[in-house]
N, C-alpha and C positions, 0 to 999 in steps of 0.2 A: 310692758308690751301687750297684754289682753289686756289692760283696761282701752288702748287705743282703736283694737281691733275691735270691740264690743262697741266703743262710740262710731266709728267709720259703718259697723252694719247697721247702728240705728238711723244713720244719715241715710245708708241706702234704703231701709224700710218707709224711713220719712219720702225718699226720691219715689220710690213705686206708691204710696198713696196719694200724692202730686198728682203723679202721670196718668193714674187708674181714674181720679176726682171727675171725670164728665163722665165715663162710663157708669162709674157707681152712681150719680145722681141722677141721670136717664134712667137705669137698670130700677131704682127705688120708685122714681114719678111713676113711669111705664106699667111698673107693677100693681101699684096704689091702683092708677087709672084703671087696669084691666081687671082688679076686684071689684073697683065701684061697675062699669060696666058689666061685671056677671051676678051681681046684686039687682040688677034693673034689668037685664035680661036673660035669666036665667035658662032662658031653652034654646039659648045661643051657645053653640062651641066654643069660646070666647077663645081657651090658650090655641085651638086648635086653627084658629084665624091671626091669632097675635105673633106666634114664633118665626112666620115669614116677615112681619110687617119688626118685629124686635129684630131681627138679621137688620134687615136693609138700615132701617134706623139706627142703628148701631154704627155698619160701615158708612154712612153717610157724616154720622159723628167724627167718626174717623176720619175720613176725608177735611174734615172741616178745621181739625184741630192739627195735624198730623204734624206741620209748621211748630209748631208752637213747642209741641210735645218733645219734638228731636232736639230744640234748643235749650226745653231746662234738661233735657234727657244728657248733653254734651257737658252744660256745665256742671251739671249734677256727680257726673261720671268723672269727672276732672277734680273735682273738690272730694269725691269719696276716695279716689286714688290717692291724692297727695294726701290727703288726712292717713289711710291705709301704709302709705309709706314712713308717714312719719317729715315730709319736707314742707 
């Protein structure tokens, strides 16, 4: 019985790094970008300009994926349950 429940959470950890995957790879360019931009202009507030413009880009991600994300989110949750039950 725990080896079953031990694979059912790694399937769930596999389902949230899925889900999380546009966030994290916006979150990493975004950031890159915002170093290179405060290497080139240094007497600019860069994060103090960027934390409104990373919100909105973010929820706009959001919006965009949101489809997507509930559908492997259902089957994902379906497949971790019956593996979790064991049927």
């Amino acid at each position: 019985m725990p080896r079953r429940s031990s694979k059912a959470v790694g399937r769930g950890f596999a389902l949230a790094v899925q889900l999380s995957a546009p966030f994290i790879a916006f979150g990493i360019l975004f950031n890159l970008g915002l170093g290179v931009l405060s290497r080139l202009m240094p007497q600019l507030q860069v994060f103090f300009l960027a934390m409104p413009a990373a919100i909105l880009i973010g929820m706009v991600v959001l919006a965009a994926v949101i489809g997507v994300m509930m559908t492997v989110f259902v089957s994902g949750l379906g497949d971790f349950l019956r593996e979790l039950v064991g049927r």
